[in-house]
N, C-alpha and C positions, 0 to 999 in steps of 0.2 A: 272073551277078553275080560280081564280081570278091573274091577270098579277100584278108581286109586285115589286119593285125595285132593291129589292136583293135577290141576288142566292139562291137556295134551299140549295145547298150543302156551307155551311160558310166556311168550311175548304180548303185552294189552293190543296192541294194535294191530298184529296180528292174528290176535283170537278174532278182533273185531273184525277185521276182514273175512274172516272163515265164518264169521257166524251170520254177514250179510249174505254174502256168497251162496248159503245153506236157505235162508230163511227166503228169501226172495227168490229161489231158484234160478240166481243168475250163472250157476257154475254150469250147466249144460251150456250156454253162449260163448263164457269167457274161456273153457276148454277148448272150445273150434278157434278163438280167438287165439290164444296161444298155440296151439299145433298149427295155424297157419302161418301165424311168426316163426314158428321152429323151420318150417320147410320152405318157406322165403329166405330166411334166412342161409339156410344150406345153399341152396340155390344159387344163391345171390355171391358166394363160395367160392360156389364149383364151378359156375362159369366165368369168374373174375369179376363180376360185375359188381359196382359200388362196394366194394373189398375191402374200403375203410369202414362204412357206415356198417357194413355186414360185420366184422369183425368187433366193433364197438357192441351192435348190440349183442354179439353173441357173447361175448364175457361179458354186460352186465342182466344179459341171462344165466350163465354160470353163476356171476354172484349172486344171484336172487335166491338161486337154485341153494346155495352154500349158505347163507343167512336163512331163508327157513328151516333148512335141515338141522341148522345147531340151534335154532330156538327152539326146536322140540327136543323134550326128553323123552321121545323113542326111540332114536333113530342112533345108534351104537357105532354105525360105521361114521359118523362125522366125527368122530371123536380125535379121529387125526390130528383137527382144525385145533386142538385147542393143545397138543404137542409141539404144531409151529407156532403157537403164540398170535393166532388169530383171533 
């Protein structure tokens, strides 16, 4: 990977979070922590159950997902987001 001027992560406060995350090795916890929201959240889907709270948080999972991906300038396919004026 090529050494480039500027930060991966463009946003301050999301650099800050990736760089506790890193330094305190909390990102092996908070990854089980999030893929067990992911598949709660399915869950909670497919069998109908709490179908509002499930559905809530599963778009402002999507948007989490859609905001970090266009604060970086790696990520080529967000580039959609910024054609609909997001």
């Amino acid at each position: 990977m090529a050494v480039t001027d500027s930060p991966i992560a463009a946003v301050d406060w999301d650099r800050g979070c990736l760089e506790t995350l890193l330094n305190t090795g909390s990102f092996v916890w908070f990854a089980r922590v999030v893929t067990s929201g992911e598949v709660a959240i399915g869950v909670a889907l497919l069998f109908g159950t709490f179908t509002g709270g499930a559905a809530f948080a599963g778009a402002f999972m999507n948007w989490s997902y859609l905001t970090a991906c266009t604060a970086s300038r790696t990520q080529p396919h967000c580039g959609w987001l910024a054609d609909v004026g997001c």
